[in-house]
N, C-alpha and C positions, 0 to 999 in steps of 0.2 A: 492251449493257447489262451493266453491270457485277454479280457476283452476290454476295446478302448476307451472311453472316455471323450464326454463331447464336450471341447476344449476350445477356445478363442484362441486368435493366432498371437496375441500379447501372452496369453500363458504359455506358448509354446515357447518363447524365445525367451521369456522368463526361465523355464526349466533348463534351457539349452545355455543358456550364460551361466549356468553354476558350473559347467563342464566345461567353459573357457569359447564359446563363443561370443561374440560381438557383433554390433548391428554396422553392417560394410555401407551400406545406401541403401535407399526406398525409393521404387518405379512405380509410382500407381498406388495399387494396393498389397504390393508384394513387395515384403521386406529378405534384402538378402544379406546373410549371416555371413561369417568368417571367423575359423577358429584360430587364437591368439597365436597357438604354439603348434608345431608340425603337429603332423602333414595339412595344413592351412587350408582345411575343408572348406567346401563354399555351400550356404542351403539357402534354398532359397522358401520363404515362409507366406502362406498368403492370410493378409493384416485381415481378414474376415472372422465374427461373432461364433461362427461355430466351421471348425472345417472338416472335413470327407474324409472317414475313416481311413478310405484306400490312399488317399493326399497324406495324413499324419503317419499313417504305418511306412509311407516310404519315404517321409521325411528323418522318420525314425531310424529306418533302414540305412540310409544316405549318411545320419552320423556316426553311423558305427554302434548303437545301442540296441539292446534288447525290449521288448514292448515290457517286460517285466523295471529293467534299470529304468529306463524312459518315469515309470509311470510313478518310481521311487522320486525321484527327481520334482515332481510336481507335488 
């Protein structure tokens, strides 16, 4: 098991838009994604300096990617 990486939630969505998501709206401090082309995933990302490994691995989990691709991606 690969280990994660303590990442802001702008790098995440960064990573996450080279694989075709897009920023849908922003509640607060939670920004939610939506992927351009099926199946039109929706994640939801929180806009915080460093976030909770258990938070990213299921954010991870949620797009369909592996903590290994995820971390290729950054």
């Amino acid at each position: 098991m690969s280990t994660l990486p303590q990442i802001s939630g702008r790098k995440v969505i960064a990573a996450l838009s080279k694989i075709g998501y897009e920023k849908d709206h922003q509640t607060g401090s939670h920004i939610t994604l939506r992927q351009s082309s099926s199946p039109y995933r929706r994640l939801t990302v929180p806009d915080h300096k460093e976030i909770a490994k258990g938070t990213l691995r299921s954010i991870i989990r949620q797009a369909g990617l592996s903590v290994n691709e995820f971390i290729e991606l950054l």
